[in-house]
One Martini backbone bead per residue (centre of mass of N, CA, C, O) as a GRO file, in nm:
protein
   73
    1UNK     BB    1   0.093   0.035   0.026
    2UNK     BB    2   0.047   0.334  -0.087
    3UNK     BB    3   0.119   0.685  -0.042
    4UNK     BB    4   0.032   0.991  -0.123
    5UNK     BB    5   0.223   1.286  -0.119
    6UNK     BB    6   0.048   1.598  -0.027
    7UNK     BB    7   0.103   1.899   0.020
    8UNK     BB    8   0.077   2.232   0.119
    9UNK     BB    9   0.212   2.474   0.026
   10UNK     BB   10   0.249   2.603   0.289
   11UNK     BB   11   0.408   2.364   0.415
   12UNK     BB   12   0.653   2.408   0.222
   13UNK     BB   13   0.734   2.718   0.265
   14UNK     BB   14   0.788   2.630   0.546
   15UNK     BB   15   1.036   2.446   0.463
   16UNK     BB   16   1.202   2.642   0.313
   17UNK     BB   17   1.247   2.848   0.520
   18UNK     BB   18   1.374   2.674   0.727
   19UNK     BB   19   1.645   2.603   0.547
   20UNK     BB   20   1.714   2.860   0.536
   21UNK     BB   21   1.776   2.937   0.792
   22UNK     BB   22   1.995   2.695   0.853
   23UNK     BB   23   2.183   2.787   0.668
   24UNK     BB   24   2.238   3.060   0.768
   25UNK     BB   25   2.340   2.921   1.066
   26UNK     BB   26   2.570   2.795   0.951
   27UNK     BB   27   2.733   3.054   0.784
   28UNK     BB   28   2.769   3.182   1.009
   29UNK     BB   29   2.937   2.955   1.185
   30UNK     BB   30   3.135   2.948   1.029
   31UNK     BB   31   3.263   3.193   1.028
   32UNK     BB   32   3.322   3.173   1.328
   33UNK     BB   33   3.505   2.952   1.298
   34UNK     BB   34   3.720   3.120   1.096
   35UNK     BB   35   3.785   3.337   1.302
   36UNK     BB   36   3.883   3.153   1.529
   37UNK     BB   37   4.094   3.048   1.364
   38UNK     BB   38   4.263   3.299   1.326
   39UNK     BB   39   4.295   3.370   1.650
   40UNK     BB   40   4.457   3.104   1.758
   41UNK     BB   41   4.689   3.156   1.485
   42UNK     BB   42   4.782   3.422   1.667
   43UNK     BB   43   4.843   3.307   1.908
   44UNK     BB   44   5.029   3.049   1.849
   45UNK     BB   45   5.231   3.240   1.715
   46UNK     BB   46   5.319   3.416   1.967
   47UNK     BB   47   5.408   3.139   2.129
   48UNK     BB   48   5.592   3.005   1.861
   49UNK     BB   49   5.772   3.175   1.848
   50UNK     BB   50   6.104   3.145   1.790
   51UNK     BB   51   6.222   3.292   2.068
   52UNK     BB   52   5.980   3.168   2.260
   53UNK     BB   53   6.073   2.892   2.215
   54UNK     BB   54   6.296   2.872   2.306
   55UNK     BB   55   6.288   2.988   2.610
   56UNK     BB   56   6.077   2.779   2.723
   57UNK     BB   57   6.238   2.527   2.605
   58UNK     BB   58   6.422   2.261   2.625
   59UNK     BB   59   6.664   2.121   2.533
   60UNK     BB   60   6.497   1.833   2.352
   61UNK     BB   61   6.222   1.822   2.401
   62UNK     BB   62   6.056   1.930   2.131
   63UNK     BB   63   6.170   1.800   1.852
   64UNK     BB   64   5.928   1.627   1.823
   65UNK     BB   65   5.713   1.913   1.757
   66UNK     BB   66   5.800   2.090   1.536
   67UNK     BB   67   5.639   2.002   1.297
   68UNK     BB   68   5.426   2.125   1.383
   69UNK     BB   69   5.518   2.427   1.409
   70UNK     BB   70   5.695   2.509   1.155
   71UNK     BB   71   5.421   2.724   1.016
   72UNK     BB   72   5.476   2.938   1.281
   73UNK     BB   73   5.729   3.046   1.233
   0.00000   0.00000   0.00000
């Protein structure tokens, strides 16, 4: 047994502004999670900057962690 789905154009409507707006909030979403990734990207620059990173940490205990912030120097 097939039931026909026949929505009525209201509730159609209803379903489109819906997701018009989800989607609206997801890219404000982006927007802040990108904004965010900039802000803690410049702190990382400034934590991880080549003098203050020499200065903080004792030679050769970090050696292994360098590749991952090589980018960042």
């Amino acid at each position: 047994m097939s039931t026909v789905f026949n929505p009525s154009a209201k509730s159609i409507s209803k379903r489109i502004n819906l997701l018009l707006h989800n989607r609206g909030v997801l890219l404000h979403g982006i927007k802040k999670i990108e904004s965010n990734k900039k802000k803690v990207l410049k702190v990382f620059q400034k934590l991880f900057s080549r003098r203050n990173f020499q200065c903080h940490v004792q030679e050769g205990k970090m050696n292994s962690f360098n590749p991952l912030f090589s980018d960042l120097q």
